[in-house]
N, C-alpha and C positions, 0 to 999 in steps of 0.2 A: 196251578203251579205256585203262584205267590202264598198261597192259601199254607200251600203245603210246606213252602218254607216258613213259614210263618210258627205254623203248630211244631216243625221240629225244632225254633229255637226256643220255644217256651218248653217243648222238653228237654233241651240241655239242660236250660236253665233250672227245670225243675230237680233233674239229674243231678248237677253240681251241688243243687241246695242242698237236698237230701244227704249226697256224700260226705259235704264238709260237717252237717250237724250230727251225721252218725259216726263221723273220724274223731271229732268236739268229744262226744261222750263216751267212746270207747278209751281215750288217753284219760279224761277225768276214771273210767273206772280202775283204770289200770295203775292210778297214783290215790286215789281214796282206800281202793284195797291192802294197800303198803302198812294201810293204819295199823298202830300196835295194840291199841286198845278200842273195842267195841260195848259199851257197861251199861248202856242203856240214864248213862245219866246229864244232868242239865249241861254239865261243861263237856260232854262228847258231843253231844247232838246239836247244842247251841252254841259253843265255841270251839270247835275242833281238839277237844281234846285239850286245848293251851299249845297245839303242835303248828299251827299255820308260822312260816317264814316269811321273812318280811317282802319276800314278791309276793306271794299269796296276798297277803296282807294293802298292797299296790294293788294288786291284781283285782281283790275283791273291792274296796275303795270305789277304785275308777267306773270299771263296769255296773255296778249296784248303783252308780250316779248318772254314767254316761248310757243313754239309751234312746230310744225312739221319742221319750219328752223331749230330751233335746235336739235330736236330729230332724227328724219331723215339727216338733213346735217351735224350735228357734229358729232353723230354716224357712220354718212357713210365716214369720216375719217378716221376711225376706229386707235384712236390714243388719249394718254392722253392728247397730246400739246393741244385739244382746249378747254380745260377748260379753257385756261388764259383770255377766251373771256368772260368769266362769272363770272370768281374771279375779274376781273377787273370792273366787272360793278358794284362794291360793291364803288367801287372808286367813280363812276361816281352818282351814286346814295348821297354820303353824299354830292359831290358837290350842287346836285339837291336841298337838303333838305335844308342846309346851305347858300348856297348864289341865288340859283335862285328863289326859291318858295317865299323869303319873296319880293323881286321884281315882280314877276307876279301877286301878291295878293295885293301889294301897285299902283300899278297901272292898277289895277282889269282888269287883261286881260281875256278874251276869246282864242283866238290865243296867242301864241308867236310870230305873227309877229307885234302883237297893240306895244309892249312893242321895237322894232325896230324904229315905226312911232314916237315914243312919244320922243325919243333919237336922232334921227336925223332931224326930224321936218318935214319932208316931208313922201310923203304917198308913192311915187314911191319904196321904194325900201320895204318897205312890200308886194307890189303888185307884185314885183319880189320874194322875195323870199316865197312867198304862193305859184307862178306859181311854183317855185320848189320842195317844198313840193306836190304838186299834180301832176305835172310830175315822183315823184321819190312813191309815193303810188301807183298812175293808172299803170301806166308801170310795176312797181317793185315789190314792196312789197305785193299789193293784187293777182296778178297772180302767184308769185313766194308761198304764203301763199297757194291757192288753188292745185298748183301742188305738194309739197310735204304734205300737205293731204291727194290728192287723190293718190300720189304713195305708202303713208304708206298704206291706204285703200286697195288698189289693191294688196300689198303683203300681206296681212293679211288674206284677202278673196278670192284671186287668180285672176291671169290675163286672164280668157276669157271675165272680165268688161272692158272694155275702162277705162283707166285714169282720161278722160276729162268726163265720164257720175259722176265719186267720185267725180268729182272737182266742175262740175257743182250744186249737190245736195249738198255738202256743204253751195257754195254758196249763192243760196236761200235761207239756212236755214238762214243765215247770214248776208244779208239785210234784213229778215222778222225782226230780231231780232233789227237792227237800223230803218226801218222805222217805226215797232210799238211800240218800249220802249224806242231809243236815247240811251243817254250812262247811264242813270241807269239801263237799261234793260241788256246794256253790262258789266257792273261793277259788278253787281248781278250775272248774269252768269258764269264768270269769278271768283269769288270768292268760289261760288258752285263746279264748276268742275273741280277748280284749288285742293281742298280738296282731290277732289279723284284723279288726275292725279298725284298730287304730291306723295298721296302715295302708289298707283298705279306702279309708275316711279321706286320708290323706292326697290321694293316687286320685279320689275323684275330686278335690280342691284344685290339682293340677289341668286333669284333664277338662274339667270344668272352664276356668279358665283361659284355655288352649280354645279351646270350643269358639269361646268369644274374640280368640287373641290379643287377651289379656288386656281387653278395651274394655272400661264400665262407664263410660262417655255418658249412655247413654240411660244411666240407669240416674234417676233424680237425686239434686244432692241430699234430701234428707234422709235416703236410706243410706247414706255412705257415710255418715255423718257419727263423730263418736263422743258427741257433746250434745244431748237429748235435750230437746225444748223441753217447754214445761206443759205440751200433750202431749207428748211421748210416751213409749211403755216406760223407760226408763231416763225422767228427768236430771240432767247432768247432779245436782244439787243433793239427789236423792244417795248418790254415791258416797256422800260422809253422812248421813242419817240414817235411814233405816237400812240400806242394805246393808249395811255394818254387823245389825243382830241380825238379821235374816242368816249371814253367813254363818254367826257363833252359834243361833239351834240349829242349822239343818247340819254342820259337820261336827261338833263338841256335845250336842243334849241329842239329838235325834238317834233313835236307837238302829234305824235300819242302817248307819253309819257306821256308832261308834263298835256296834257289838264287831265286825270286823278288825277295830282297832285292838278290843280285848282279848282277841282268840291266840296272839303271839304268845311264847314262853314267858317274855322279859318283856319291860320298857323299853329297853333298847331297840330289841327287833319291832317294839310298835314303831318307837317313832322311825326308824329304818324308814318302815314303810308306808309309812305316811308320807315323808318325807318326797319318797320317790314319786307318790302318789300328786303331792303338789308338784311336784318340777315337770308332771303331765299335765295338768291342768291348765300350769301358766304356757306352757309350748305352745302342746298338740292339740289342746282341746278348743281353744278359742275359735282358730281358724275353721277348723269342721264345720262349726255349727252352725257359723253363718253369712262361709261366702259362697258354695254351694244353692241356698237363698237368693242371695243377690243376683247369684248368674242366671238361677232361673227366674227372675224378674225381668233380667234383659230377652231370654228367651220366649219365655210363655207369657210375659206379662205378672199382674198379679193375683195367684192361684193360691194362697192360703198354705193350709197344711201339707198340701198336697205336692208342693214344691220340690221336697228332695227327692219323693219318689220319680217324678216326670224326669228330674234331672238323670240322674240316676239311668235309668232307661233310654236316655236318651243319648250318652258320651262311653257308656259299658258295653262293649262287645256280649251277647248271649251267655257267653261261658264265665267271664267276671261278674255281670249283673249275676248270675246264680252265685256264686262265692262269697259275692258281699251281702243278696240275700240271706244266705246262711250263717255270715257272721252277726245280720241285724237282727233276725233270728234268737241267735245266741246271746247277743244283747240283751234283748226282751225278756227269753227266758230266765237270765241270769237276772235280773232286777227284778221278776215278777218270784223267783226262788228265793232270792234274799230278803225281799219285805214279808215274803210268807215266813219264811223262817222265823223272822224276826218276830212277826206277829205271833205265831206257835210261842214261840218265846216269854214273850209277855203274858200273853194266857194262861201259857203252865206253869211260870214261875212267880205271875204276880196276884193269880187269879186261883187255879185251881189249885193247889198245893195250900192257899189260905183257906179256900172258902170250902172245898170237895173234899178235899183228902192227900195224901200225901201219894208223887208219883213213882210207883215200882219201874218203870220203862218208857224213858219221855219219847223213846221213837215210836211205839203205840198211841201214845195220847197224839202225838204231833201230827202220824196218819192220820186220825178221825178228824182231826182239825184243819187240816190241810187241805181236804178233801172240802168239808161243809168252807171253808175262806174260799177255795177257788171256783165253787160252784155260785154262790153269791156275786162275788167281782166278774163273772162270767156275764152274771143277768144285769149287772148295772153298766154292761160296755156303750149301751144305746145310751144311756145318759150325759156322755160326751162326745156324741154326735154330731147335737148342734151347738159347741163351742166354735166362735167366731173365732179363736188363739187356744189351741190347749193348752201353750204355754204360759202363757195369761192368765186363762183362767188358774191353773194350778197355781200360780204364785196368788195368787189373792184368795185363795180356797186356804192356802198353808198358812195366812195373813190369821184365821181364826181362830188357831192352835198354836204357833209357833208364837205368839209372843208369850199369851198366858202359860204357856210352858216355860219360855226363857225366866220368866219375872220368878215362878217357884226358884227356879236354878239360882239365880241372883239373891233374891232373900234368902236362901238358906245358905250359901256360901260365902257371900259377903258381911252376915248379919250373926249375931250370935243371941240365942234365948227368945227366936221366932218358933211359935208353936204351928204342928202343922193345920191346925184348923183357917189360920190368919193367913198361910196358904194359898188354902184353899179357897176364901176369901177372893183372895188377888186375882187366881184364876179366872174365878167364876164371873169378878170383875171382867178382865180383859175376853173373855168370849162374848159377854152378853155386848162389850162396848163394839167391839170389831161388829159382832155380828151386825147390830143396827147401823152401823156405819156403812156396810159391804149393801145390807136387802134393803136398808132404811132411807137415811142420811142423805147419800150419795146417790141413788138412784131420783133421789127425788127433789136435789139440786140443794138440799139446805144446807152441804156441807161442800166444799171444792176444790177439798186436800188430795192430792194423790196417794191412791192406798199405801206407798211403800214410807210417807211420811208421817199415814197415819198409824204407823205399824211402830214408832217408836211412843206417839201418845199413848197408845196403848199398853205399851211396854211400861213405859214409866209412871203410868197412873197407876197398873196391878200392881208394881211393888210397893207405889205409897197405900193402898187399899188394903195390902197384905198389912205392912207395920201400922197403918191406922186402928184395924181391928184388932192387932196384936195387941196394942197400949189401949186402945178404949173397951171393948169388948173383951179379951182374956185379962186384962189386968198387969200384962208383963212389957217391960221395957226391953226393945230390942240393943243391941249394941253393936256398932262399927267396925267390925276387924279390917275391912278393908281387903289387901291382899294375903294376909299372914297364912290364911288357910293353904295356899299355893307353894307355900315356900316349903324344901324338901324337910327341915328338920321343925318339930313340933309341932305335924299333922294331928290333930284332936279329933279322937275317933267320933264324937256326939257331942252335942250342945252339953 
């Protein structure tokens, strides 16, 4: 009889999942189909045409950020500190709005690495740093997207499913979603079931809470604590140092970000929605991520990754656990549709249109591509298995791109008469230095920085490495503009 109750409520559950992920995509088809124009070119399929409004524009933002990394790996924390990763991108985001958007829109980019070529004058080192954007999406971010997924899935629904069967259904759902709609189809999405996970997220903060009666006595105070020693994930100190550029690439250079911010008509309705985008992040999204964590700390003890699912399961009547499965679901999918997009993106317009040929219909090229992306990120989901923190790891994985990317951004917008070789230079500096820091250095005690502090050495060595080769090796003196580039009158279209 238990037995039998039992199996019925995992098929409500499974029942409601299905409902709300098949109601999710009949309203996305039902507002994608409105589109006026279908032309098969880079700005239909990669920015909606210039038609996305600035909820859309919220909408895609949030979700393409807020997902099972964070719900799953900052929950599985189980600790107030990582919030600061999301109050902080409230930073990162007026950045965005303020000084990067009106530059990607005056020099109508597609990619953020056009906006690199047109400042340096050369194509090389867009061509480099797209290869890195798409080494750090295939590898990383789309397999690491499907496993915390499908680990939330598996503890929601229980472990006799395989991981990698959640990960893989995810994933199809989630290239169907980029090769048949692009990124209006993911922005639409993303705004739909961002409504209901947000407050969805919220509803279990509460009940969570309630669970405990709002006692966390008992939970020790360094997880409650929002001023991080110095073995913490996040040491209090590291809050004016590196996470400062962590926040300026992942929301201002990262293109699974910015290309969202570029798909609006205007400026305006970008920063609209950016806007909106931040005044979510500073609210609603802090709380989510990581008091849910803490409650299940007091409850289970400490369970890792696997925290918000038990929670979850645990304070959710059958018929809501299936609802909010299907909003984390749509989470998943949505952030695993946008980085694919995004990577299609950069391939076709940074890669093959140079090197192949020029493309007659990028919804064709994006199919083949999309297809061979999400079968690979499929076979590398075993890879982040055994991460003690997926959220950890990822921010120290992003540690070996995200600076040597930010430092191009910086010499070529702050500098003037940096060739792109000198660059590339910087680049090639700050991976090789991070890298041996991360496998080398660090692991083998000779060094005893905290990566998020070594992530500004980094930073500020590629750009002196950049201008060092620029003046010793090309021959050319760089010059200091400073801010002037940002300033709305007498934008300079190239060095």
């Amino acid at each position: 009889m238990f037995g039998d109750s039992a199996q019925y409520g995992n098929a409500v559950q499974l029942a409601v999942c299905l409902g709300l992920t098949a109601l999710v995509g009949l309203l996305t088809w039902l507002n994608v189909r409105q589109a006026k124009r279908h032309d098969g070119s880079e700005q239909d399929v990669y920015l909606a045409g210039k038609g996305l409004s600035w909820v859309f524009v919220a909408g895609a933002i949030t979700l393409t950020n807020l997902s099972t990394d964070q719900l799953v790996g900052m929950n599985g924390n189980q600790m107030l500190l990582l919030a600061w990763w999301e109050i902080a991108g409230f930073v990162g985001l007026m950045i965005l709005a303020f000084v990067f958007v009106p530059l990607y829109y005056r020099y109508n980019c597609t990619t953020v690495t056009e906006l690199l070529e047109r400042r340096y004058g050369g194509r090389s080192i867009r061509t480099l740093i797209s290869g890195l954007f798409l080494f750090g999406n295939i590898l990383i971010y789309l397999p690491a997207a499907l496993y915390s997924g499908g680990l939330f899935l598996q503890s929601l629904f229980g472990a006799q499913i395989p991981l990698i069967v959640f990960s893989a259904i995810l994933a199809v759902i989630g290239a169907a979603y980029t090769i048949f709609g692009g990124l209006r189809a993911v922005a639409v999405m993303d705004t739909y079931s961002g409504i209901g996970i947000l407050g969805l997220a919220l509803l279990i903060v509460f009940l969570a809470l309630a669970a405990v009666d709002f006692d966390l006595s008992n939970v020790p105070a360094e997880r409650l604590t929002m001023v991080g020693a110095s073995d913490s994930p996040i040491p209090f100190h590291t809050l004016f140092t590196g996470m400062i550029f962590i926040q300026v690439f992942y929301w201002s250079t990262n293109q699974n970000i910015t290309q969202r911010a570029m798909a609006a008509p205007t400026v305006k309705e970008a920063r609209k929605g950016v806007f909106a985008a931040a005044l979510i992040r500073i609210l609603i999204v802090p709380p989510i991520v990581v008091l849910p964590g803490v409650v299940a700390y007091q409850l289970f003890g400490d369970v890792g990754d696997r925290a918000y699912g038990m929670l979850v399961a645990e304070v959710l009547p059958a018929w809501l656990s299936g609802a909010f499965a299907a909003m984390v679901a749509a989470a998943v999918i949505t952030t695993f549709s946008a980085v694919l997009n995004s990577t299609v993106a950069l391939y076709s317009v940074d890669f093959h249109e140079q090197y192949v040929g020029e493309v007659e219909n990028h919804w064709k090229l994006g199919a083949v591509m999309s297809v061979l992306a999400t079968i690979l990120a499929i076979m590398l989901v075993p890879m982040f298995m055994t991460a003690e923190s997926i959220i950890n790891l990822l921010q120290q994985l992003n540690g070996l791109l995200s600076m040597p990317i930010l430092s191009a951004f910086i010499a070529g917008l702050l500098f003037r008469n940096v060739g792109a070789p000198a660059a590339i230079a910087g680049v090639v500096w700050g991976v090789a230095l991070y890298g041996g820091f991360s496998f080398w250095l660090q692991p083998a005690g000779l060094v005893a920085m905290h990566y998020i502090d070594f992530m500004v050495v980094t930073l500020v060595t590629s750009v002196i490495a950049a201008l060092v080769f620029n003046r010793l090796v090309m021959g050319r003196k760089a010059e200091f503009i400073g801010f002037a580039l940002f300033r709305k009158a007498g934008l300079p279209e190239a060095n």
